[in-house]
Jmol script that loads the backbone (N, CA, C; Angstrom):
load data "model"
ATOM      1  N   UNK A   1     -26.466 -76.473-286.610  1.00  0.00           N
ATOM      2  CA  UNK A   1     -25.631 -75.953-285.542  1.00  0.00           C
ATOM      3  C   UNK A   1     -24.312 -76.731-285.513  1.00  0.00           C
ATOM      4  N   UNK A   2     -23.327 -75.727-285.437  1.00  0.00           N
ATOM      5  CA  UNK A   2     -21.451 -76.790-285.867  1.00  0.00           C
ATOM      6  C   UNK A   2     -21.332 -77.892-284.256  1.00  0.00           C
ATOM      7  N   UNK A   3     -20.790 -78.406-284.580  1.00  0.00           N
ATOM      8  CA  UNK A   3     -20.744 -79.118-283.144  1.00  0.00           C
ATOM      9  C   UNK A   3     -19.501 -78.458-282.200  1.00  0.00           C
ATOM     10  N   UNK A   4     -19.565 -78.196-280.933  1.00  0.00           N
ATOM     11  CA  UNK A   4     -19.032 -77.735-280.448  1.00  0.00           C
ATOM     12  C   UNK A   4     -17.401 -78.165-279.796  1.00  0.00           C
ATOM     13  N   UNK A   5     -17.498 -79.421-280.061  1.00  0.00           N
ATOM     14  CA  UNK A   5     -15.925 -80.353-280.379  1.00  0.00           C
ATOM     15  C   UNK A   5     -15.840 -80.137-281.523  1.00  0.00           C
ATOM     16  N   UNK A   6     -14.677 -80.414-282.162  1.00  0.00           N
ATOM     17  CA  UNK A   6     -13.993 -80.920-283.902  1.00  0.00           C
ATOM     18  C   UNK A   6     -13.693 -81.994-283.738  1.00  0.00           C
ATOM     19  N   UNK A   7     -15.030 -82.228-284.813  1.00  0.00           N
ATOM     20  CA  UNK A   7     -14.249 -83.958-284.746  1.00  0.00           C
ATOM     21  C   UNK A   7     -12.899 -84.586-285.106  1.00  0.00           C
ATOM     22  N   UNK A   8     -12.776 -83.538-286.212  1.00  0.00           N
ATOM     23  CA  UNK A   8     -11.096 -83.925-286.394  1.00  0.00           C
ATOM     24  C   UNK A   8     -10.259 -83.695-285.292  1.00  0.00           C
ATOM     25  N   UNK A   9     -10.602 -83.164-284.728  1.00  0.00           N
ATOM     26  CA  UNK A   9      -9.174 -83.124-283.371  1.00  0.00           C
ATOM     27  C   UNK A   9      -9.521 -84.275-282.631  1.00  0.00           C
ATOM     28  N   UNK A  10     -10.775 -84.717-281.915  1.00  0.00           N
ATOM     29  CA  UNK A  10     -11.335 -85.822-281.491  1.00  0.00           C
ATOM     30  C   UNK A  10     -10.634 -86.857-282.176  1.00  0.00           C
ATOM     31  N   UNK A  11     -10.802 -86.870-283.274  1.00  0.00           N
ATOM     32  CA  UNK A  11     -10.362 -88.508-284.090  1.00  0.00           C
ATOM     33  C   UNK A  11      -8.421 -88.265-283.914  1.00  0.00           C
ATOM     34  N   UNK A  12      -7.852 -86.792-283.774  1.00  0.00           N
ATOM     35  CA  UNK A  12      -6.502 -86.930-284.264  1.00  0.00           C
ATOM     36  C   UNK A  12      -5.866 -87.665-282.853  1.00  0.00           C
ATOM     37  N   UNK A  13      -6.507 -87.100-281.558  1.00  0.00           N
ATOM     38  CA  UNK A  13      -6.312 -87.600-280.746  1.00  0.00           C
ATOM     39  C   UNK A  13      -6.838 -89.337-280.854  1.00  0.00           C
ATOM     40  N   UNK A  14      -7.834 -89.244-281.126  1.00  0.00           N
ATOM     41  CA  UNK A  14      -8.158 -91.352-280.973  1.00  0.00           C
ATOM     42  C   UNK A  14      -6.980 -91.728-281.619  1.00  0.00           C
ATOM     43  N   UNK A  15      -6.261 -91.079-282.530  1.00  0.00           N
ATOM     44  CA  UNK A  15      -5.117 -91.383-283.813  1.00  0.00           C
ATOM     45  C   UNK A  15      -3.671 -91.956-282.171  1.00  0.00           C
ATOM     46  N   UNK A  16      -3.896 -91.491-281.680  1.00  0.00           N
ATOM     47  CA  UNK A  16      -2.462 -91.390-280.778  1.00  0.00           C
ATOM     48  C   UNK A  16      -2.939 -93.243-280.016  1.00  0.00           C
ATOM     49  N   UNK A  17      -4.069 -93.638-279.786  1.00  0.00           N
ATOM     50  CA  UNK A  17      -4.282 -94.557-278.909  1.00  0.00           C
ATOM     51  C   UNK A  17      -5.897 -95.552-280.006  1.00  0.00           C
ATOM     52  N   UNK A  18      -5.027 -96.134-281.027  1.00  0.00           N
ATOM     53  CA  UNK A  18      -6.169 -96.458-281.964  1.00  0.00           C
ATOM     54  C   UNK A  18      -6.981 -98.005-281.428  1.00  0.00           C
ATOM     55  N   UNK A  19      -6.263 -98.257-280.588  1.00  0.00           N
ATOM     56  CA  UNK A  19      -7.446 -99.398-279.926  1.00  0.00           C
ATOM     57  C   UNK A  19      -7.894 -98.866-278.602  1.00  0.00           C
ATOM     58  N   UNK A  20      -7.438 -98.084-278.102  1.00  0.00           N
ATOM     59  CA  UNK A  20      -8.625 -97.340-277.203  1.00  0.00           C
ATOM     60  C   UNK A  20      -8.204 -97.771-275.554  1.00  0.00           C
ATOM     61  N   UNK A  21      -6.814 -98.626-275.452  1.00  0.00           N
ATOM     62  CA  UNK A  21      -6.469 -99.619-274.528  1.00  0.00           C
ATOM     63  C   UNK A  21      -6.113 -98.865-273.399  1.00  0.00           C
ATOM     64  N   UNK A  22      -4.843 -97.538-273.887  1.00  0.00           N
ATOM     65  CA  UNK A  22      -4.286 -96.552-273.067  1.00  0.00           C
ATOM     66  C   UNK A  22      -5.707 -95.303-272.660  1.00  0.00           C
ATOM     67  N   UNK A  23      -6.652 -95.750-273.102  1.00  0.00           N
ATOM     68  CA  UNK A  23      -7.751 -94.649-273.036  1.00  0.00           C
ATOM     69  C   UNK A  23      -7.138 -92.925-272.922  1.00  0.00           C
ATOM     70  N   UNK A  24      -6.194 -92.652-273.881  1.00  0.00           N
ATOM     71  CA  UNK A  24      -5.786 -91.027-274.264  1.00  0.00           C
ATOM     72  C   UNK A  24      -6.800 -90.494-274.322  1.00  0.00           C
ATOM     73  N   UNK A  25      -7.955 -90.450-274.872  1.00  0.00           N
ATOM     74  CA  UNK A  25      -9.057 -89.204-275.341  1.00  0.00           C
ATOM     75  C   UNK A  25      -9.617 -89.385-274.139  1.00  0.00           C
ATOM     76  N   UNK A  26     -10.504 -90.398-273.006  1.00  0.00           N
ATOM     77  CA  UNK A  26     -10.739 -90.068-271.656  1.00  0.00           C
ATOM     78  C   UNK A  26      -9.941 -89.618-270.874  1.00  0.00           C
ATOM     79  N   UNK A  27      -8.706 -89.866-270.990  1.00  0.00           N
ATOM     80  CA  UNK A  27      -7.599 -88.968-270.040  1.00  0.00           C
ATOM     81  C   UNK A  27      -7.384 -87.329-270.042  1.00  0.00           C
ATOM     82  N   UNK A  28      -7.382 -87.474-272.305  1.00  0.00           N
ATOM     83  CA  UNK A  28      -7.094 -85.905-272.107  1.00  0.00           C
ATOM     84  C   UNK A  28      -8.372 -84.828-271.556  1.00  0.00           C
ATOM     85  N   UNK A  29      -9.426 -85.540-272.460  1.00  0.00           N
ATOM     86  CA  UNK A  29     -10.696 -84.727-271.805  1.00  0.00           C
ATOM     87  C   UNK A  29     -11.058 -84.963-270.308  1.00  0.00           C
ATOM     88  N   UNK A  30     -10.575 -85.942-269.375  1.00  0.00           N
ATOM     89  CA  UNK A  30     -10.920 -85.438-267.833  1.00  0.00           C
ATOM     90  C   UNK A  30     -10.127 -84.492-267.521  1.00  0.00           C
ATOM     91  N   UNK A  31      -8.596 -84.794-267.810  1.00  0.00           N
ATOM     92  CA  UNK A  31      -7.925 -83.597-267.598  1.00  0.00           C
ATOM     93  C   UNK A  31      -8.669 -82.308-268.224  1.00  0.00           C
ATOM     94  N   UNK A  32      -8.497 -81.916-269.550  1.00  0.00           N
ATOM     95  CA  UNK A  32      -9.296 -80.555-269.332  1.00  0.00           C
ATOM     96  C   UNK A  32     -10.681 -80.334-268.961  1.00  0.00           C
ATOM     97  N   UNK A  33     -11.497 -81.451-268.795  1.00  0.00           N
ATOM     98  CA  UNK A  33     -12.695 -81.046-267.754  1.00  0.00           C
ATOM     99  C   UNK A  33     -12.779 -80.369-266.697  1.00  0.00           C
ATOM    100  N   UNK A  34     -11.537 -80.865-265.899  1.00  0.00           N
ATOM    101  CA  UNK A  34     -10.951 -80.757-264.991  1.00  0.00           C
ATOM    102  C   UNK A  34     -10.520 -79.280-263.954  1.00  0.00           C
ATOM    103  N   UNK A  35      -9.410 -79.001-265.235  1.00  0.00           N
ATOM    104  CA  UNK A  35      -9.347 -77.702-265.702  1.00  0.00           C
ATOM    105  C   UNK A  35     -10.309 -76.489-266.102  1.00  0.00           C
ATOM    106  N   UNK A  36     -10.629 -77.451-266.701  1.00  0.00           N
ATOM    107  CA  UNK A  36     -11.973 -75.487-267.185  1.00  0.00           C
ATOM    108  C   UNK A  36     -12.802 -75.675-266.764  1.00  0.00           C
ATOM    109  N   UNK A  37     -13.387 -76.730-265.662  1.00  0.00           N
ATOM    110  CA  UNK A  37     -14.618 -76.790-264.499  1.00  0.00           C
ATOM    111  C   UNK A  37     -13.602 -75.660-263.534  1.00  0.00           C
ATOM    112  N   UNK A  38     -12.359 -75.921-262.731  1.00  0.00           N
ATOM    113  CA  UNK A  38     -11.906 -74.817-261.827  1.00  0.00           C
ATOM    114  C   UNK A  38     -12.185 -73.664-262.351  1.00  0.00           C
ATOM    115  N   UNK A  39     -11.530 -73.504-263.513  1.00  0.00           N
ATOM    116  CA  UNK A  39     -11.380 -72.136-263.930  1.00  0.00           C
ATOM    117  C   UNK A  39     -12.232 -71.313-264.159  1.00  0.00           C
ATOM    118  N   UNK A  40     -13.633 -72.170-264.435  1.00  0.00           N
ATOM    119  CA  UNK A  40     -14.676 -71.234-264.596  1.00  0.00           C
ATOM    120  C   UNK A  40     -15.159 -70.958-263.509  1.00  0.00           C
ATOM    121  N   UNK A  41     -15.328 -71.786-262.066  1.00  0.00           N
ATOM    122  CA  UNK A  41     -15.422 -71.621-261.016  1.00  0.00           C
ATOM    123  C   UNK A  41     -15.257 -70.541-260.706  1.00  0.00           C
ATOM    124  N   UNK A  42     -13.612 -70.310-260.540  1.00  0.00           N
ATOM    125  CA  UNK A  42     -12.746 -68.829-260.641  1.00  0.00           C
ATOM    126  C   UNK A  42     -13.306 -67.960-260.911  1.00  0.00           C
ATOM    127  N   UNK A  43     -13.373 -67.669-262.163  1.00  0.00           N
ATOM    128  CA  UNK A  43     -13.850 -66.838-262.961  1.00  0.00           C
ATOM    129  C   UNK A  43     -15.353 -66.512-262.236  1.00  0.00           C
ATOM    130  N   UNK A  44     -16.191 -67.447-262.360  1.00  0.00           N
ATOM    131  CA  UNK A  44     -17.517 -66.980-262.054  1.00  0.00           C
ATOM    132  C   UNK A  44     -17.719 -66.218-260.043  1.00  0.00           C
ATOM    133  N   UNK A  45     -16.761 -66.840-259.748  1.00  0.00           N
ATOM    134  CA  UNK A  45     -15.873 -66.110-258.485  1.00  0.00           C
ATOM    135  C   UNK A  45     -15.876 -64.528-257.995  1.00  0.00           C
ATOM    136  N   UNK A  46     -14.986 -64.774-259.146  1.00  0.00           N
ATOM    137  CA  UNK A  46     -14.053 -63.175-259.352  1.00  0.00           C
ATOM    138  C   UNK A  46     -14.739 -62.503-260.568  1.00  0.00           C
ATOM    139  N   UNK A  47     -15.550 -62.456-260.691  1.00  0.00           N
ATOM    140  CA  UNK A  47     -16.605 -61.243-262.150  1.00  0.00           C
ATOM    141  C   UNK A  47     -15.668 -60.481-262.004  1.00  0.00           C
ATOM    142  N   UNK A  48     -15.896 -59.588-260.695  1.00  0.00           N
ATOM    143  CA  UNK A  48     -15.460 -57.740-260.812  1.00  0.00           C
ATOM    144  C   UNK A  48     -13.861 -58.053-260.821  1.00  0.00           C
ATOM    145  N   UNK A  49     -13.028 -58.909-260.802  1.00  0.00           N
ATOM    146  CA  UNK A  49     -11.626 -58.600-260.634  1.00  0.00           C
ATOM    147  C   UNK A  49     -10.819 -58.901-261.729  1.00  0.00           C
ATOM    148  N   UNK A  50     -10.944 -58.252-263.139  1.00  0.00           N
ATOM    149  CA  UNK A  50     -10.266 -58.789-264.183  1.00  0.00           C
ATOM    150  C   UNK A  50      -8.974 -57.886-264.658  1.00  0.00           C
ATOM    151  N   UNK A  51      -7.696 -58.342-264.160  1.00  0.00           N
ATOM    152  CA  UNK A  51      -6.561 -58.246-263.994  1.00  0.00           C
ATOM    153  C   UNK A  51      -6.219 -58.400-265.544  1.00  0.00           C
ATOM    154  N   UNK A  52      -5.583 -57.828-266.501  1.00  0.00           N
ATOM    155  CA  UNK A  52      -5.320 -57.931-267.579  1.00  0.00           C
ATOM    156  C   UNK A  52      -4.731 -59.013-268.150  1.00  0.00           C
ATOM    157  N   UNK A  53      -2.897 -59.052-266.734  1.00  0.00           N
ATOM    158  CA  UNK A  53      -2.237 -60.201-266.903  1.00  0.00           C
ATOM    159  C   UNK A  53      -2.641 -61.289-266.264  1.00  0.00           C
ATOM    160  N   UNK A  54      -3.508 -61.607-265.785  1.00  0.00           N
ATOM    161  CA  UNK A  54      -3.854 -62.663-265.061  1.00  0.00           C
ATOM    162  C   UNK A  54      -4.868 -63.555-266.198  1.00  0.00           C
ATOM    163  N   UNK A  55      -5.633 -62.510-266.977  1.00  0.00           N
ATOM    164  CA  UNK A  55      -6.360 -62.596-267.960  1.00  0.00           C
ATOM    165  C   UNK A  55      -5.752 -63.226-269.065  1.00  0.00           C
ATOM    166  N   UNK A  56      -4.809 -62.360-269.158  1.00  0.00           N
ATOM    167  CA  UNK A  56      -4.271 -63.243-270.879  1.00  0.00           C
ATOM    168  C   UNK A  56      -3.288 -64.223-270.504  1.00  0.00           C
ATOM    169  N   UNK A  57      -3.059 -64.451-269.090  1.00  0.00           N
ATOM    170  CA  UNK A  57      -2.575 -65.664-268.878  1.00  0.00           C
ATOM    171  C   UNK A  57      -2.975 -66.887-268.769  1.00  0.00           C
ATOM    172  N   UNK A  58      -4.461 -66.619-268.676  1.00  0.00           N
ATOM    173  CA  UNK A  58      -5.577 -67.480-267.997  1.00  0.00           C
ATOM    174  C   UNK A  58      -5.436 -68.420-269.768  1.00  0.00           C
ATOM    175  N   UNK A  59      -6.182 -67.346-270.516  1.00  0.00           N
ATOM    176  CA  UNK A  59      -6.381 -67.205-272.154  1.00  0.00           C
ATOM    177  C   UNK A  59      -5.110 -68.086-272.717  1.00  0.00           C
ATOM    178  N   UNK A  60      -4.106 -67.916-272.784  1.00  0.00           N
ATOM    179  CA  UNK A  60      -3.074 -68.634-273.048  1.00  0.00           C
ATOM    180  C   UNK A  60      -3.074 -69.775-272.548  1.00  0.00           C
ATOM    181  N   UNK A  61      -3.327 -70.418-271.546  1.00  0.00           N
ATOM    182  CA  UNK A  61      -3.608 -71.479-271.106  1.00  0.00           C
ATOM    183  C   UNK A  61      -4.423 -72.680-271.620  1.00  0.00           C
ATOM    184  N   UNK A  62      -5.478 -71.499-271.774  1.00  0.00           N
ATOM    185  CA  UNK A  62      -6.943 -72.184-271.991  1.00  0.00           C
ATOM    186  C   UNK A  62      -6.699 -72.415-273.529  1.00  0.00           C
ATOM    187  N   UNK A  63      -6.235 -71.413-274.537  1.00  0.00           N
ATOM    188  CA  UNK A  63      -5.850 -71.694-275.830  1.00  0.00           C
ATOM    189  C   UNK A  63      -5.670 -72.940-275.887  1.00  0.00           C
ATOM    190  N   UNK A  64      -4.415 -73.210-275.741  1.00  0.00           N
ATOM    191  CA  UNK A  64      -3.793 -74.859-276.119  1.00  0.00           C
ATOM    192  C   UNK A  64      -4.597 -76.164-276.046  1.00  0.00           C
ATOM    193  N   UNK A  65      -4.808 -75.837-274.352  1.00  0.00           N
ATOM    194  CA  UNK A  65      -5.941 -77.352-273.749  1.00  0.00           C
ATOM    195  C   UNK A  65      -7.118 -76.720-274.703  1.00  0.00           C
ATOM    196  N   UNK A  66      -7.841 -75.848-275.007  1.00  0.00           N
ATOM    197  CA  UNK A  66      -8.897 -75.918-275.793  1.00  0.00           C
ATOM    198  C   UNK A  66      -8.984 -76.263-277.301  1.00  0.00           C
ATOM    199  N   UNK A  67      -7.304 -76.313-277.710  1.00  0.00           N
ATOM    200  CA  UNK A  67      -7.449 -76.858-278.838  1.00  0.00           C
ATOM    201  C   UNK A  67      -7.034 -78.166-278.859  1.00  0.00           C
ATOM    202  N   UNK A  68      -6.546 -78.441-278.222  1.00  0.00           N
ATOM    203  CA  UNK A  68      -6.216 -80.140-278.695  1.00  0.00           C
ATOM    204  C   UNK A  68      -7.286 -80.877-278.036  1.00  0.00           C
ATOM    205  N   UNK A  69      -8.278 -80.303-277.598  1.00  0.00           N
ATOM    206  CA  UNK A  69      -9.648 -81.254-276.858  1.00  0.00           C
ATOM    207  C   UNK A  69     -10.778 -80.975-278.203  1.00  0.00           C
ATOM    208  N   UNK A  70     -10.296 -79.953-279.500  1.00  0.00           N
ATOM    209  CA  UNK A  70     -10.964 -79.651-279.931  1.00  0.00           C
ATOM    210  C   UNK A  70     -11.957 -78.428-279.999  1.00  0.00           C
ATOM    211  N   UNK A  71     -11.916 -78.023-279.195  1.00  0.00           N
ATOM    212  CA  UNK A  71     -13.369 -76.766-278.374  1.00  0.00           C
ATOM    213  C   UNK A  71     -12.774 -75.414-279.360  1.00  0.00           C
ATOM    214  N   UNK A  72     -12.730 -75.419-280.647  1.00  0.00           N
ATOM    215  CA  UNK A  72     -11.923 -74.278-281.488  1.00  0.00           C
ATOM    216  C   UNK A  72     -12.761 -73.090-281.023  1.00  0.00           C
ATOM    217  N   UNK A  73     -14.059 -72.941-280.946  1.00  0.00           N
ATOM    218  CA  UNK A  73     -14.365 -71.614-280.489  1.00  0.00           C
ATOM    219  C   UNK A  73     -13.764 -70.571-279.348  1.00  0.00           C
ATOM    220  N   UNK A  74     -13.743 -71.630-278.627  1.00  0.00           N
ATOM    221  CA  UNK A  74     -13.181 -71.202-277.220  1.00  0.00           C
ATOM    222  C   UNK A  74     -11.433 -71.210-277.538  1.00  0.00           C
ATOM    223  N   UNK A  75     -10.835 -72.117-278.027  1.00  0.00           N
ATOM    224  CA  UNK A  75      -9.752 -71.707-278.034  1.00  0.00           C
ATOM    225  C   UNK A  75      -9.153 -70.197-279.357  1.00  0.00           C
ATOM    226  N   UNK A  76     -10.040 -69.874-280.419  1.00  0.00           N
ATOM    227  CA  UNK A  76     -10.060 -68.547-281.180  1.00  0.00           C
ATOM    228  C   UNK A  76     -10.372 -67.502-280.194  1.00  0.00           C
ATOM    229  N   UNK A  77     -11.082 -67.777-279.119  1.00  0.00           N
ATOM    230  CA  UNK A  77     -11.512 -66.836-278.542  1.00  0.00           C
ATOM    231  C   UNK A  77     -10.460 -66.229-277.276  1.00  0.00           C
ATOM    232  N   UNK A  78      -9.711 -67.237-276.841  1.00  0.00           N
ATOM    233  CA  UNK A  78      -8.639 -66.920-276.392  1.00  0.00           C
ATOM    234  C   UNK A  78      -7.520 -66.549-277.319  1.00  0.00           C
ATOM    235  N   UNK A  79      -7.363 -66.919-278.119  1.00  0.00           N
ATOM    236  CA  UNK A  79      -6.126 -66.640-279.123  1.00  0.00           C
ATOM    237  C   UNK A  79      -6.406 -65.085-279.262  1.00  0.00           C
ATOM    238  N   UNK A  80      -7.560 -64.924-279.443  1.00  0.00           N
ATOM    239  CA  UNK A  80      -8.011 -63.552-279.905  1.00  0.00           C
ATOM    240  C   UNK A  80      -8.008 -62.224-278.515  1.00  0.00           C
ATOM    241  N   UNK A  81      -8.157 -62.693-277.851  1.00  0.00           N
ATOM    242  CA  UNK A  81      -7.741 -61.702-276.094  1.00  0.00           C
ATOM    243  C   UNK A  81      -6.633 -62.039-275.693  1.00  0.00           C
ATOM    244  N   UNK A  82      -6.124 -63.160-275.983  1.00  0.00           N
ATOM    245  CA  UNK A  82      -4.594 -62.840-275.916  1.00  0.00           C
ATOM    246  C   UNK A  82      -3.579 -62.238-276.517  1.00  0.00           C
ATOM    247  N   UNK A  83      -4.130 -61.914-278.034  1.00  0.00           N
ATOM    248  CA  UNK A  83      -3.481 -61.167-278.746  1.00  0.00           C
ATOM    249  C   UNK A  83      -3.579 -59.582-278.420  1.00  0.00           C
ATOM    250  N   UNK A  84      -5.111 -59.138-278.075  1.00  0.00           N
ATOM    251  CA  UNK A  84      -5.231 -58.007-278.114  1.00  0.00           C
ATOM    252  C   UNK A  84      -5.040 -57.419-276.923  1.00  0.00           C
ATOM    253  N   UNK A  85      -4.642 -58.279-275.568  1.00  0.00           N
ATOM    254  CA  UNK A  85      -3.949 -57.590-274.142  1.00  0.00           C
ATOM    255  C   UNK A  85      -2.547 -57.700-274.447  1.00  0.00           C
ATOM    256  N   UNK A  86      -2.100 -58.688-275.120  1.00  0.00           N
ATOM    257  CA  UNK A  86      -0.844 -57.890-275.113  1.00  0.00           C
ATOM    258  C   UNK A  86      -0.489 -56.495-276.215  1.00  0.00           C
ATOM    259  N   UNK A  87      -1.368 -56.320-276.972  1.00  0.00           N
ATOM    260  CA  UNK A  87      -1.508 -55.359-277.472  1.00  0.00           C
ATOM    261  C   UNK A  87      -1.842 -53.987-276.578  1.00  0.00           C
ATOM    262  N   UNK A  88      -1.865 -53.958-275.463  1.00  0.00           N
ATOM    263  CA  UNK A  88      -2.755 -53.141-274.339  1.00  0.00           C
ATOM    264  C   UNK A  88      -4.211 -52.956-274.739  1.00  0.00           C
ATOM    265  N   UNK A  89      -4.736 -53.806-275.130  1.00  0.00           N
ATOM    266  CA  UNK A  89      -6.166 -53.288-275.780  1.00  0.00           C
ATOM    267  C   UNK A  89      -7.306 -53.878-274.786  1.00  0.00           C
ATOM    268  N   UNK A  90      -7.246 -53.011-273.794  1.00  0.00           N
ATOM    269  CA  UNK A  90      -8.724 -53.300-272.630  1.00  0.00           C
ATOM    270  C   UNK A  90      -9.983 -53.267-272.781  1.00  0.00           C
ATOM    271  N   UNK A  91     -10.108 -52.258-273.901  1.00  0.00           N
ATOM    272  CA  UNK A  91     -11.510 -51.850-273.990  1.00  0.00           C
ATOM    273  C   UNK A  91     -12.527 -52.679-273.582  1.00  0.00           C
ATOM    274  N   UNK A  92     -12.977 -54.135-274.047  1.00  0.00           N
ATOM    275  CA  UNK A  92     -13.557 -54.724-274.268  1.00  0.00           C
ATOM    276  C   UNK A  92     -13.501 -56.286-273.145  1.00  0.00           C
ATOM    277  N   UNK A  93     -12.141 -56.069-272.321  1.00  0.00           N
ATOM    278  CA  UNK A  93     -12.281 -57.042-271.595  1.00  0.00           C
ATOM    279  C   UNK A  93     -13.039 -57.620-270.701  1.00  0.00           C
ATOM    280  N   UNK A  94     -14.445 -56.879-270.373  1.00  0.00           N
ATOM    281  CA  UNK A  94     -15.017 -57.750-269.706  1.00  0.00           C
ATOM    282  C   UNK A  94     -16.279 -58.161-270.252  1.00  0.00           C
ATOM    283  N   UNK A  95     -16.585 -57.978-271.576  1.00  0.00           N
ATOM    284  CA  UNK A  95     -17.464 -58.772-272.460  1.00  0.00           C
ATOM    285  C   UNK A  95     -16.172 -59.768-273.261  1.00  0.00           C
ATOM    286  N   UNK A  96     -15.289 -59.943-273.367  1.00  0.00           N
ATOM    287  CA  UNK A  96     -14.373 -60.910-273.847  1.00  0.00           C
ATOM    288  C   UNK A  96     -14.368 -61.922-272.319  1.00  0.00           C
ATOM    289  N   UNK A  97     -14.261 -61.259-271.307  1.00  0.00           N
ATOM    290  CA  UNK A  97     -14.024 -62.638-270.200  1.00  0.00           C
ATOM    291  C   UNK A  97     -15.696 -63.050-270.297  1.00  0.00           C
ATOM    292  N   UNK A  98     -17.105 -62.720-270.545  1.00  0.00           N
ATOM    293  CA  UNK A  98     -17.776 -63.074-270.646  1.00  0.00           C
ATOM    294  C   UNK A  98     -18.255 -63.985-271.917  1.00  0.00           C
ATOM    295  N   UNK A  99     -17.827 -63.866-272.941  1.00  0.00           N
ATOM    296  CA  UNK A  99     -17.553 -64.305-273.934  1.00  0.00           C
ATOM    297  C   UNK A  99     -17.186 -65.800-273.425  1.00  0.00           C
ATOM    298  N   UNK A 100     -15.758 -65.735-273.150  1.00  0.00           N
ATOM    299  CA  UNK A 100     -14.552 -66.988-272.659  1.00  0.00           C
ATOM    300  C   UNK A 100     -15.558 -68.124-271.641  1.00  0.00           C
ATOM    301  N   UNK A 101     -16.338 -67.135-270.966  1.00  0.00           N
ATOM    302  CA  UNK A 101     -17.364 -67.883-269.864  1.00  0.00           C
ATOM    303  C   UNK A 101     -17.983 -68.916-270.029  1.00  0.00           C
ATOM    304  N   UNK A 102     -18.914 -67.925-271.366  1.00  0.00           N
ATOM    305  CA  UNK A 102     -19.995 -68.545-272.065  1.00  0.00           C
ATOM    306  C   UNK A 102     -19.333 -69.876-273.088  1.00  0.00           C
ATOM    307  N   UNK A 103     -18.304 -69.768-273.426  1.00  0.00           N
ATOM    308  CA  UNK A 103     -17.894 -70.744-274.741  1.00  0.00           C
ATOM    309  C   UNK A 103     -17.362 -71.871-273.825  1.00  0.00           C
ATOM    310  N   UNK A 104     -16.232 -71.560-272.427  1.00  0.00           N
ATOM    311  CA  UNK A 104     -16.110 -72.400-271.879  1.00  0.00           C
ATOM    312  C   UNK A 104     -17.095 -73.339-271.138  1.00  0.00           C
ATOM    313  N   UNK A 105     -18.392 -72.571-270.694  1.00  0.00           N
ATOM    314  CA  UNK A 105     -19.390 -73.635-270.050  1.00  0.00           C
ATOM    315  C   UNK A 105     -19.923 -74.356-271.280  1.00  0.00           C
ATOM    316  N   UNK A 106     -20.029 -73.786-272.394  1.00  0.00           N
ATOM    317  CA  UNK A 106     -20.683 -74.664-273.652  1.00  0.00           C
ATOM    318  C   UNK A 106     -19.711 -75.991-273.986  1.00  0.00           C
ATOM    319  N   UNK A 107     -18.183 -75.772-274.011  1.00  0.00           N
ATOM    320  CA  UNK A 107     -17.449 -76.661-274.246  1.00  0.00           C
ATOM    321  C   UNK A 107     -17.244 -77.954-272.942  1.00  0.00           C
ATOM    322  N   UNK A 108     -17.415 -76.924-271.906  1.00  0.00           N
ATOM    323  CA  UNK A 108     -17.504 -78.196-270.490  1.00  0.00           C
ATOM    324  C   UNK A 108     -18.628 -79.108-270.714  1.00  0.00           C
ATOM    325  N   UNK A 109     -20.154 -78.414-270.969  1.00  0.00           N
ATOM    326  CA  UNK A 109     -20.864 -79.607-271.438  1.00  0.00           C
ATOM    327  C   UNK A 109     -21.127 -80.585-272.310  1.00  0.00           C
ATOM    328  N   UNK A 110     -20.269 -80.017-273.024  1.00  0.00           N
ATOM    329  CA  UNK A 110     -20.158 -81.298-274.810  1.00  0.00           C
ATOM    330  C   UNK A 110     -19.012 -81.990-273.923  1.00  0.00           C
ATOM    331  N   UNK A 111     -17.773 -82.038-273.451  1.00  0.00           N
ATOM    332  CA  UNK A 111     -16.934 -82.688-273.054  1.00  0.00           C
ATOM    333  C   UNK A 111     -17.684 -83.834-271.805  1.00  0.00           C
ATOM    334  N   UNK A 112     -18.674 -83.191-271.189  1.00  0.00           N
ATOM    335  CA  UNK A 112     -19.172 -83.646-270.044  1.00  0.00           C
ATOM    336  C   UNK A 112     -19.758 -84.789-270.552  1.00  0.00           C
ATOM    337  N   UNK A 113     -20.275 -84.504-271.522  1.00  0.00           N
ATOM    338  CA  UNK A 113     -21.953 -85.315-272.181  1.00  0.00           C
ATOM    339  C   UNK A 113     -20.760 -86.378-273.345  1.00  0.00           C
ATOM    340  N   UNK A 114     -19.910 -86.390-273.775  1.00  0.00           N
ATOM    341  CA  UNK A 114     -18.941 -87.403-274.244  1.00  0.00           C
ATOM    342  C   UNK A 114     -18.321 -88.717-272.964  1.00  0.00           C
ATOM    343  N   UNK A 115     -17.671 -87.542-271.709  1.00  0.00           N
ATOM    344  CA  UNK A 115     -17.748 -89.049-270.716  1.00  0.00           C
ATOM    345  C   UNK A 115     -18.196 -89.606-269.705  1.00  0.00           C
ATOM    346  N   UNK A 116     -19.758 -88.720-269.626  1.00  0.00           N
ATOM    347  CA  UNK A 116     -20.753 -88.947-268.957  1.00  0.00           C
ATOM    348  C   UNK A 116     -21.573 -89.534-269.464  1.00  0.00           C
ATOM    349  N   UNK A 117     -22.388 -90.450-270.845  1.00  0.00           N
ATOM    350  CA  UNK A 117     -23.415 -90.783-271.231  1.00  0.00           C
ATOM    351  C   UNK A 117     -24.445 -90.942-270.297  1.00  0.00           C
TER     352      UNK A 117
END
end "model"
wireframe off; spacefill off
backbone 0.3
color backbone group
């Protein structure tokens, strides 16, 4: 089973703070803990209210912080509904926000279980 961080992004970030003093990789991952604990909140909130642009704004968001924390599934998975709403392509958006759900609670708990031991 792939691990649900990359370690290479993990290590590129340790790369920014290599004795560990400024603690960058606990900073960046509380911050997006942080973040995609609300958001899923939200989300798990609001099921029935999925707004297209609110959606691929959400997605765009979540892209970036999900890639530089590493979480590539989740951030392909936004790359990938963000591409296809601005494409107008709805069909499928509310097994894609379920999708985003599922990858984001998987990625909150690998992040969790890194600075929670």
């Amino acid at each position: 089973m792939p691990a649900v961080l990359d370690p290479v992004a993990l290590d590129k970030l340790r790369e920014l703070d290599p004795d560990g003093r400024r603690r960058v990789v606990q900073r960046v991952l509380t911050a997006f803990e942080s973040s995609l604990a609300r958001w899923l909140a939200q989300r798990e909130d609001q099921r029935g209210d999925s707004q297209p642009a609110t959606v691929s704004s959400i997605a765009h968001t979540l892209k970036s912080s999900a890639g530089s924390v590493g979480a590539k599934d989740l951030a392909q998975a936004c790359a990938d509904l963000e591409r296809r709403l601005r494409a107008g392509d709805t069909a499928e958006l509310t097994g894609d926000i379920e999708r985003l759900l599922r990858l984001g609670h998987s990625a909150l708990a690998a992040i969790r279980a890194m600075l929670h031991p």
